[in-house]
Every structure is written in structure tokens, then in C-alpha cells.
Wavefront OBJ file of the C-alpha trace (Angstrom):
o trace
v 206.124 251.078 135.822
v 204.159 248.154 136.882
v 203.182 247.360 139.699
v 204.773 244.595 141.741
v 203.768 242.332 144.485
v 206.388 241.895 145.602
v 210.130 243.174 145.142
v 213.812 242.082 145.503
v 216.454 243.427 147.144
v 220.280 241.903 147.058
v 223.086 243.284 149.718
v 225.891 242.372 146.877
v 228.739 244.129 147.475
v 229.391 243.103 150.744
v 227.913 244.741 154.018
v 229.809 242.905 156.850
v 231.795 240.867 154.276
v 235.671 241.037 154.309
v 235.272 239.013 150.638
v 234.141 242.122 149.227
v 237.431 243.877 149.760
v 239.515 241.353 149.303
v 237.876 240.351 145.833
v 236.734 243.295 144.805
v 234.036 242.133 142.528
v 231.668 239.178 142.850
v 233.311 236.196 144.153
v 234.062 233.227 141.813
v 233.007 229.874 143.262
v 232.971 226.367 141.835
v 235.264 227.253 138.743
v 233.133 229.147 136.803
v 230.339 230.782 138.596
v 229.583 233.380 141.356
v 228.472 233.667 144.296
v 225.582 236.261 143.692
v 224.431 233.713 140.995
v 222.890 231.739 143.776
v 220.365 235.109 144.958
v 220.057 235.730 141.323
v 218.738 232.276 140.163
v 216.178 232.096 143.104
v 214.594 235.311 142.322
v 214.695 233.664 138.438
v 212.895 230.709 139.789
v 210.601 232.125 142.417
v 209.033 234.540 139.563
v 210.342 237.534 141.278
v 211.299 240.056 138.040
v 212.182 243.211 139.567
v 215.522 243.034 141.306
v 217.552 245.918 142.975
v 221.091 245.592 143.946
v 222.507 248.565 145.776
v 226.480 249.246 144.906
v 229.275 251.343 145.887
v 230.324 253.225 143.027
v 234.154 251.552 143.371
v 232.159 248.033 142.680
v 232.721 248.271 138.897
v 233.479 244.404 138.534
v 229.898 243.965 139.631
v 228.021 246.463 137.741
v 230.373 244.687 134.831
v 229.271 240.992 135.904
v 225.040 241.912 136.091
v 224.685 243.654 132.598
v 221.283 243.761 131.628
v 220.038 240.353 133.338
v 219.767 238.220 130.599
v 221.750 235.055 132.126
v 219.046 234.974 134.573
v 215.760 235.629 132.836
v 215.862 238.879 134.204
v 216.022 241.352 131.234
v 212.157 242.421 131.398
v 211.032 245.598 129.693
v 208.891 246.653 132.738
v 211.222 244.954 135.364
v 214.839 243.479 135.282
v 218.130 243.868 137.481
v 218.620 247.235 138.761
v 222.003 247.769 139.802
v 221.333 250.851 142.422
v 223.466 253.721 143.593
v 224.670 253.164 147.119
v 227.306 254.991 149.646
v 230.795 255.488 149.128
v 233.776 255.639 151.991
v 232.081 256.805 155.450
v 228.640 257.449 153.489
v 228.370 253.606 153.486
v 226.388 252.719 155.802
v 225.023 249.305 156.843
v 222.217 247.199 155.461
v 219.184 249.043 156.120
v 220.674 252.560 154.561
v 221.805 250.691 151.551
v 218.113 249.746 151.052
v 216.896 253.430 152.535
v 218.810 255.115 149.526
v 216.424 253.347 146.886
v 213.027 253.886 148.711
v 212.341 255.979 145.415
v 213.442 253.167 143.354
v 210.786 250.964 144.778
v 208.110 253.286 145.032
v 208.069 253.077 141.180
v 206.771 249.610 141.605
v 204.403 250.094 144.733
v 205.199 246.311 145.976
v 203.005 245.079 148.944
v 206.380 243.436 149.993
v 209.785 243.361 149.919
v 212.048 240.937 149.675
v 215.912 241.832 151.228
v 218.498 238.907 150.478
v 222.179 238.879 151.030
v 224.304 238.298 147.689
v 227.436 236.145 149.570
v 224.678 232.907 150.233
v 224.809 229.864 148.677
v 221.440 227.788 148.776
v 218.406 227.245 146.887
v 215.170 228.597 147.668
v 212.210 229.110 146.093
v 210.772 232.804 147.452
v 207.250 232.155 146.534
v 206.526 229.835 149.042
v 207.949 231.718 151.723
v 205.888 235.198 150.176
v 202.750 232.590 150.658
v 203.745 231.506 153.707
v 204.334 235.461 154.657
v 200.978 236.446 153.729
v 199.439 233.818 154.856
v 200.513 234.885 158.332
v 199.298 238.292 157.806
v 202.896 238.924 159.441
v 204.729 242.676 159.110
v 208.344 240.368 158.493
v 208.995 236.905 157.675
v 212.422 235.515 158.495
v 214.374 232.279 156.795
v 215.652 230.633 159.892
v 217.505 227.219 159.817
v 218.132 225.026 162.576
v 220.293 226.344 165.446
v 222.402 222.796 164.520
v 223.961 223.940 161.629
v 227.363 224.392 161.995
v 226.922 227.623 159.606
v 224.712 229.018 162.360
v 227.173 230.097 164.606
v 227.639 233.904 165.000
v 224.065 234.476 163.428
v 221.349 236.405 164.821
v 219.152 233.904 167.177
v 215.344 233.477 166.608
v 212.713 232.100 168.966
v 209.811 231.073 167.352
v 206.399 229.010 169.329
v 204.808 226.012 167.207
v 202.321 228.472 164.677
v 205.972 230.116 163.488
v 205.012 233.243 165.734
v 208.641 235.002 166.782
v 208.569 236.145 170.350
v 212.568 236.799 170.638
v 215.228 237.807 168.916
v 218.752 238.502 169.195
v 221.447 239.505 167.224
v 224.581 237.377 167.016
v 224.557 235.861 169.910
v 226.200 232.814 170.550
v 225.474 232.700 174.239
v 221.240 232.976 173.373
v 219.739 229.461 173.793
v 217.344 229.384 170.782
v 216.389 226.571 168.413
v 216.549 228.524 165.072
v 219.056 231.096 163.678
v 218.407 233.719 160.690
v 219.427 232.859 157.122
v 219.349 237.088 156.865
v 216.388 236.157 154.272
v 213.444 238.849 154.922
v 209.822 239.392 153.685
v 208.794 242.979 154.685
v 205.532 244.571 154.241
v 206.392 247.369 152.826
v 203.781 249.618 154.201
v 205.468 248.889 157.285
v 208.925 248.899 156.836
v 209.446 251.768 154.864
v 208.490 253.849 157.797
v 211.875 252.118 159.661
v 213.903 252.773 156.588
v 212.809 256.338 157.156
v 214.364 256.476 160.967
v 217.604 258.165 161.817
v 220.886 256.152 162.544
v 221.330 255.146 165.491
v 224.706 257.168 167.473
v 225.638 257.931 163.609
v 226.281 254.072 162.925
v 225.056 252.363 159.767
v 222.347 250.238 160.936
v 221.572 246.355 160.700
v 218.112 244.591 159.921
v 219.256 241.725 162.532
v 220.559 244.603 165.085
v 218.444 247.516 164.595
v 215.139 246.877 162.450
v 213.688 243.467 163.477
v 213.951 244.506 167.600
v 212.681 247.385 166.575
v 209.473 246.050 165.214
v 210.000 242.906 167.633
v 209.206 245.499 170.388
v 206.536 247.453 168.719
v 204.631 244.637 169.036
v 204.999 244.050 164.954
v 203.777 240.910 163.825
v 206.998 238.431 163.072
v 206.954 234.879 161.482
v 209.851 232.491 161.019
v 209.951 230.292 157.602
v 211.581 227.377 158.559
v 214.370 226.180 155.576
v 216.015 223.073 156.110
v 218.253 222.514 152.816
v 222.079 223.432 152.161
v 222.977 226.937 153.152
v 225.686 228.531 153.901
v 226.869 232.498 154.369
v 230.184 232.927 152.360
v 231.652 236.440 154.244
v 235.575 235.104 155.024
v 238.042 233.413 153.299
v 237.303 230.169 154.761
v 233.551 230.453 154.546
v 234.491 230.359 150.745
v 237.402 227.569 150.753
v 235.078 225.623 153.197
v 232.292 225.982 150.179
v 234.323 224.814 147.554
v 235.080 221.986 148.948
v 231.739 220.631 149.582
v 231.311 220.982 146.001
v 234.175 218.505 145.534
v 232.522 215.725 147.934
v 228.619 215.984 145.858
v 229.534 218.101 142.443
v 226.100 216.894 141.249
v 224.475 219.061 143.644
v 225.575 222.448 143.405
v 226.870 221.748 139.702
v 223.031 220.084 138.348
v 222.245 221.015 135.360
v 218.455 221.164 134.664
v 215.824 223.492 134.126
v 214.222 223.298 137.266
v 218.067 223.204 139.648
v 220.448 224.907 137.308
v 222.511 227.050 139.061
v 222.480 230.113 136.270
v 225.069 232.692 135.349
v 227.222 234.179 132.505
v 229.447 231.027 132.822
v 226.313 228.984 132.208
v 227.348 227.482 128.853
v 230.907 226.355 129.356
v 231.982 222.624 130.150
v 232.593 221.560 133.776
v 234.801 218.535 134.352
v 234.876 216.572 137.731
v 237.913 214.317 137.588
v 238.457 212.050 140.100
v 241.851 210.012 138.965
v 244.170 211.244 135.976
v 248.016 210.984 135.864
v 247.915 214.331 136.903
v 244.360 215.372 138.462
v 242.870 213.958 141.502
v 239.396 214.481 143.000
v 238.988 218.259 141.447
v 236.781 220.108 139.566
v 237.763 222.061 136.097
v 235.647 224.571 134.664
v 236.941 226.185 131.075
v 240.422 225.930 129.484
v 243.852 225.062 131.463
v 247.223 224.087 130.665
v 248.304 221.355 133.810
v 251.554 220.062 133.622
v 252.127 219.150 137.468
v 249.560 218.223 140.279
v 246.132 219.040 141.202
v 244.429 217.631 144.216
v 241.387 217.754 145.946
v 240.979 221.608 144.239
v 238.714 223.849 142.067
v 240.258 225.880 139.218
v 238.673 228.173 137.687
v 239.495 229.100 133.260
v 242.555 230.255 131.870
v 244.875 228.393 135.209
v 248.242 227.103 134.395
v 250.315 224.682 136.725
v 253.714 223.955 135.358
v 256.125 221.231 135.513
v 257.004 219.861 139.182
v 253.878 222.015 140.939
v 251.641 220.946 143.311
v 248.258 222.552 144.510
v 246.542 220.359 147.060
v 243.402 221.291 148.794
v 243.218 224.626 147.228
v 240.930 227.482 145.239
v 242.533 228.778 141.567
v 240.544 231.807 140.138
v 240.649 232.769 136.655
v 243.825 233.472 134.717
v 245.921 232.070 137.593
v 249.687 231.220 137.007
v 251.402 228.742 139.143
v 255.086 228.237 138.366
v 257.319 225.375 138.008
v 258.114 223.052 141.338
v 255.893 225.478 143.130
v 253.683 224.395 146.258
v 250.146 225.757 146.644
v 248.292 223.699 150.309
v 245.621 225.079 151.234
v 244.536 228.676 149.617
v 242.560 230.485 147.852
v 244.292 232.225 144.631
v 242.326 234.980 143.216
v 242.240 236.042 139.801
v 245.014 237.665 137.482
v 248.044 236.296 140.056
v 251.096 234.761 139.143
v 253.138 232.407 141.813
v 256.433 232.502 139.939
v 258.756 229.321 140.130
v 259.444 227.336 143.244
v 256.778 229.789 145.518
v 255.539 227.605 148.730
v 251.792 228.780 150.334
v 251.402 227.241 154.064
v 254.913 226.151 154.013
v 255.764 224.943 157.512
v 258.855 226.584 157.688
v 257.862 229.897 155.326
v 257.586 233.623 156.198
v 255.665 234.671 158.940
v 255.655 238.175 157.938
v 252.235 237.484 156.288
v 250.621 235.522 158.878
v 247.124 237.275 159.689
v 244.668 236.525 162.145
v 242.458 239.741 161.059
v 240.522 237.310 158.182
v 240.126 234.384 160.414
v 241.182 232.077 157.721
v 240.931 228.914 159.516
v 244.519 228.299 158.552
v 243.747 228.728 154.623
v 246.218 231.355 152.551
v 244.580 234.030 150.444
v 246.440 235.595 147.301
v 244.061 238.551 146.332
v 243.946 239.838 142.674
v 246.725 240.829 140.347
v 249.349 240.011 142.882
v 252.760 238.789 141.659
v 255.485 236.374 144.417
v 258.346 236.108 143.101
v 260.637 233.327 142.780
v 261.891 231.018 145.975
v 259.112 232.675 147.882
v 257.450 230.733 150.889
v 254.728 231.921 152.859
v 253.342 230.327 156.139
v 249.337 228.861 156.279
v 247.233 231.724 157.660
v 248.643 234.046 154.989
v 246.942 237.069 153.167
v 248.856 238.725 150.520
v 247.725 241.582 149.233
v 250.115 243.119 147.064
v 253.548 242.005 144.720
v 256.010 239.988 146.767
v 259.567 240.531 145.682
v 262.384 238.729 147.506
v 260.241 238.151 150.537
v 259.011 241.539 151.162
v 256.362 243.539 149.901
v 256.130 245.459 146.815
v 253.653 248.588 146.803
v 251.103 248.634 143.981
v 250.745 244.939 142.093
v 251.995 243.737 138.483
v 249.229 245.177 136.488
v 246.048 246.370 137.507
v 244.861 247.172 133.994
v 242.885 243.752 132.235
v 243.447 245.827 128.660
v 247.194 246.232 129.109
v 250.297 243.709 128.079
v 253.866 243.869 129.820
v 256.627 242.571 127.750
v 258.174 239.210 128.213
v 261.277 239.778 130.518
v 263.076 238.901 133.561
v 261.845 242.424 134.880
v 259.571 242.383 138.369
v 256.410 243.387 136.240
v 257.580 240.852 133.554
v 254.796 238.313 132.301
v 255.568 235.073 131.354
v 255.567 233.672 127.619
v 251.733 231.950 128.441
v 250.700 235.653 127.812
v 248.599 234.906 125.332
v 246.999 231.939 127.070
v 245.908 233.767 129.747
v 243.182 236.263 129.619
v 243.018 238.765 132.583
v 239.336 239.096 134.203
v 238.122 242.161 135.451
l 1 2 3 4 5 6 7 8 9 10 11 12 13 14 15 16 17 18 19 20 21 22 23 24 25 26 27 28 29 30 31 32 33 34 35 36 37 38 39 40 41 42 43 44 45 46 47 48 49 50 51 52 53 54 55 56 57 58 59 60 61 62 63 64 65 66 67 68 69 70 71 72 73 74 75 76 77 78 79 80 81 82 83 84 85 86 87 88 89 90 91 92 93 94 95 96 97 98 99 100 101 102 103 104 105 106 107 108 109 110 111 112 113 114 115 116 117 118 119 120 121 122 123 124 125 126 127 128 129 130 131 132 133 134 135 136 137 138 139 140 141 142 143 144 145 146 147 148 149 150 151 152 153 154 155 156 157 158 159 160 161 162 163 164 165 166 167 168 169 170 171 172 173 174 175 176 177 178 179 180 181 182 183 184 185 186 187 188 189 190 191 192 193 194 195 196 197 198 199 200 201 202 203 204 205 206 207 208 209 210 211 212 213 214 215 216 217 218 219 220 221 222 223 224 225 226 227 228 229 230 231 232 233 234 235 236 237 238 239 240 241 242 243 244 245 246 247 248 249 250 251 252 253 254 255 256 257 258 259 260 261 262 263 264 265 266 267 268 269 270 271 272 273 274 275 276 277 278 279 280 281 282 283 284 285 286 287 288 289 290 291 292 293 294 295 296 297 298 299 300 301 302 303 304 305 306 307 308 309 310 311 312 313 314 315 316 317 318 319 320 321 322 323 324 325 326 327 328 329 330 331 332 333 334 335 336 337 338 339 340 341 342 343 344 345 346 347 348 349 350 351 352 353 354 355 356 357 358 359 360 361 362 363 364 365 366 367 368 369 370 371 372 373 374 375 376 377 378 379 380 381 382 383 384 385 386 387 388 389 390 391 392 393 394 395 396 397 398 399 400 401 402 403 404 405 406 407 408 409 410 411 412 413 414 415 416 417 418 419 420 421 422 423 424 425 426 427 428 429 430 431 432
């Protein structure tokens, strides 16, 4: 192999994120793209080649999703996306053991550094100044930090930094710490040094944490630790809200997360089909469309993904539509975030006022947004309160163990049966 300066590594399949188990793959966002596209595109950008992304065996939707790279320039012969193996069940551990599984994997390259990203942030960033920055600092870890004032700060790990950038505290998400920058989770290692940390035990047996175990760590060895200060659009997508929150931003300045240039594009698999902002149609107001859909009611202030159909008398207002979403007639979708393969038969209310609270959860703090996860089916009539997660087939109001096909390659007859699809079949195209 050749040797690297420096080296990438993306947490992508969720350490501390509840997305990652409610998705179960890499989470859609603006119609057509991904989350993880964001990480991926900077590394394109900042000339970083050699990517590793450590992933549970069960995350087959993103092993599917990275293939060999290509969408993001990152199909090298002597470098490329590196989809790594990673703990399963109680062997997955946190952060830092994800990373301490592939210290082979990055031997092979002998970086000087190492980069460690997070794979559920959305921002733009171009590494290479921040490696400069990092070296030009002589420091053992640079952290991205943003203002303490952003409202995405709170809940992240608190740096204190003098006027040079030198970090004299730290603590890990704190809210009570008075501090005038927080951690993006964006870290330049030297390697040298931390693959001596990667090398510790666990701490009590617990999966450990860059922000909670690492940086203190070196913090009170008297390691040397910068802060690169960002100041653009960032935010950390790990709950359901973080992501309906997201999407609409995109809806109030499209042109920025959807540009479309060499130097800003956003890239991906999607990367070549047609977005559509439309802002007043007979039936579409202030959304965004990415792909094919078949809209026969109303669509408000929302982002729907390919393959979505909204029939006759519908409404969806304020809300998220994955791929290969079906909404049926005079239903009403406020506020939620539909994930892909689901069908919402006729007349089914989300964040009805006067719905079932039987699937009211406060365990996602969802910020009073609904979440339908994938391949879920709610049957006819059925009306769910806000604050609802539903997480497998509805039938008459109560739930339904297992969900209405979990298998993309599969077809179930046209029927009146409670794993019936509708006569769109063909339309639709399941996503894995």
C-alpha cells in the first residue's frame, strides 16, 4: 500500500445515534441523498483518498449504499472506501473501539494522522486546511469546534480554548460548563500518539468515547490540543427531529445544501437525478421533489423523496416522505418523518389531535414530530397522536408483529388481505 499522510475515518452506522436503528441503513435527506454523503464529499474535496468506515455486520443497507466509491471520486487502486468490520450486539462498543478494531487496517497506510469524522453531520468542510492548521500547531489532536451559540451545540462536549487555539479544558456534554466553543466531534490525531490510546483497556467494561474517554485522557497527560475554529452550517443529525429539523432548512435556502457545482456539489449515488423546488402549484406548496411521484392531493412545506404517491383528498404538511412511500386517499400526514417502503392506507391521520396515544413516545425525543420506520403498513381509519414512533404494521389500531414485507425482491398480490399491496405496485420500487 501507499503510504498516506493522512487517513479517514467515518463513525457511519451510528454510535450514539437512535437514527441508526430506526433507519437501519444510511439516512435519506433532502429527497434524494444521504446523510453520510456530506463526510463522504469532504474527504472527496479535501484530497483525502483512503477512507475507512467501520460497520456492524447487520448494516447491510450501508455496505449496499458505499460500493466501490465511485460517486465520490473515491474508487483509487491504492486507496478508496473501505467499509471495515466492526462489533456486533454487546461486542459493539463505542467510538474509540470501532476505530481500535482497524488499527491493522491503517497500519497498511502508515498515516502521520488520522482523521475520525462522524457519518450523521451535515456541513461542508474542507479537511486540508484544518490538517494544515493541525500541523502547523505541532498539536497531538485538533478539534472542529463551533461557537458555543449555536443552537446545535447544546448537549455537545464543551471546549476551552486561549487566543493561539491552545485547549486547556474540556468536558464532555456538559450543558452546565461555561465555555465559548463546543466540539463538531471532527478530530485530527497524530497517529503516533493516538494509537497508543486505542491500545488501552475499556474503561469498567464500557465502550469508550473520544469526547469522554480519549481527549481528557491526553488533555491530562499534558498532550498538546488545538481547536479549529468552523463557523459555517453544521448540524449533528442523531434523533428524529435533528433530521426533520434538517430538512426543513433545506426548504427555506434549497440553493445551499442542493448547489450544484464542481467546487459545492453535494455528491452521492443520487447525484444525477432532477431535483424540483416548487414553491406554488395547484397541488404543491413550498417543497422539494427529488425523482418520480404520482401527487394527486396536497403537499406542503415537505421533502419527498422518489417513487412517493399521495392520493386523492391527502394532505402531508410539514413533513419527511422517503422512497417508495404510499400515502392513501383523504389521509393526513402533519408533521413526520415517513421512512422508506411504508404504506399509510386510506383515511390514516399522523399527529392527529384527537388520535391514539398508544404510540406516543418520549424515548426519541421527537420534538413533537411522528416517525413511521421502514416497511411498516397502518391500516385504514388509523390516527395516531404527534410524538408517535411506529415501528411495526398497524392493524385496527393495534400493533401487528413483523411488518408487510421485509423482502425489496418480493411482490404480494393485489388484495384486500393485511399484507395486500395496492395496484401502484408497479410504480413503486422498494429500496433496500
Amino acid at each position: 500500500m501507499v503510504k498516506r499522510e493522512c487517513v479517514a475515518m467515518i463513525l457511519a452506522d451510528g454510535h450514539g445515534s437512535e437514527l441508526s436503528e430506526l433507519m437501519k441503513g444510511p439516512c435519506f435527506y433532502g429527497g434524494g441523498h444521504r446523510i453520510i454523503d456530506f463526510a463522504l464529499s469532504n474527504c472527496s474535496y479535501s484530497g483525502f483518498d483512503v477512507v475507512g468506515i467501520p460497520a456492524r455486520p447487520s448494516c447491510v443497507g450501508l455496505r449496499s449504499y458505499i460500493g466501490n466509491g465511485r460517486p465520490w471520486n473515491l474508487s483509487e487502486r491504492d486507496g478508496g472506501i473501505f467499509v471495515l468490520p466492526c462489533g456486533e450486539g454487546r461486542e459493539h462498543g463505542g467510538a474509540v473501539d470501532a476505530i481500535s478494531r482497524n488499527i491493522g487496517f491503517l497500519e497498511r497506510f502508515t498515516p502521520c494522522h488520522v482523521c475520525v469524522l462522524s457519518g450523521t453531520h451535515v456541513y461542508r468542510m474542507d479537511y486540508s486546511r484544518m490538517l494544515d492548521a493541525h500541523k502547523r500547531n505541532d498539536a497531538d489532536v485538533t478539534i472542529a469546534s463551533v461557537p458555543e451559540s449555536y443552537p446545535e451545540a447544546r448537549g455537545h462536549d464543551a471546549v476551552s480554548a486561549d487566543e493561539n487555539g491552545a485547549i486547556f479544558d474540556f468536558q464532555e456534554k456538559s450543558r452546565g460548563v461555561r465555555s465559548s466553543l463546543a466540539s463538531m466531534g471532527v478530530y485530527i490525531f497524530r497517529w503516533s500518539v493516538l494509537r497508543k490510546y486505542l491500545s488501552a483497556d475499556r474503561p469498567g467494561g464500557r465502550g469508550r468515547d473520544f469526547g469522554r474517554d480519549v481527549v481528557p485522557a491526553m488533555l491530562r497527560a499534558g498532550k498538546k490540543l488545538c481547536a479549529y475554529r468552523f463557523g459555517g452550517y453544521w448540524r449533528d443529525v442523531e434523533t428524529v427531529e435533528d433530521l426533520w429539523k434538517f430538512n426543513m432548512d433545506i426548504l427555506r435556502d434549497p440553493a445551499e445544501f442542493l448547489f450544484r457545482d464542481e467546487t459545492r456539489e453535494v455528491l452521492g449515488v443520487s447525484d444525477t437525478a432532477p431535483f424540483r423546488f416548487i414553491d406554488e402549484s395547484p397541488t404543491v406548496r413550498r417543497s422539494l421533489l427529488y425523482g418520480l411521484h404520482a401527487i394527486h392531493g396536497r403537499v406542503e412545506g415537505s421533502v419527498l423523496s422518489d417513487s412517493v404517491v399521495v392520493e386523492k383528498g391527502a394532505e402531508v404538511v410539514d413533513s419527511v416522505l422517503m422512497p417508495n412511500v404510499y400515502i392513501g386517499k383523504n389521509a393526513k400526514i402533519s408533521k413526520a418523518v415517513i421512512a422508506c417502503n411504508s404504506r399509510l392506507m386510506e383515511g390514516v391521520e399522523i399527529g392527529a389531535e384527537n388520535g391514539l396515544p398508544d404510540f406516543v413516545s418520549d424515548r426519541f425525543r421527537s420534538g413533537g414530530v411522528s416517525l413511521v420506520a421502514p416497511w411498516v403498513r397502518i391500516t385504514r381509519g388509523t390516527k395516531l397522536q404527534k410524538n408517535s414512533y411506529v415501528e411495526s404494521d398497524v392493524f385496527g389500531g393495534r400493533r401487528y408483529a413483523g411488518r408487510w414485507n421485509q423482502n425489496p425482491d418480493a411482490r404480494n398480490p393485489v388484495g384486500n388481505g393485511p399484507h395486500a399491496q395496492p395496484a401502484f405496485a408497479d410504480f413503486l420500487r422498494p429500496v433496500r
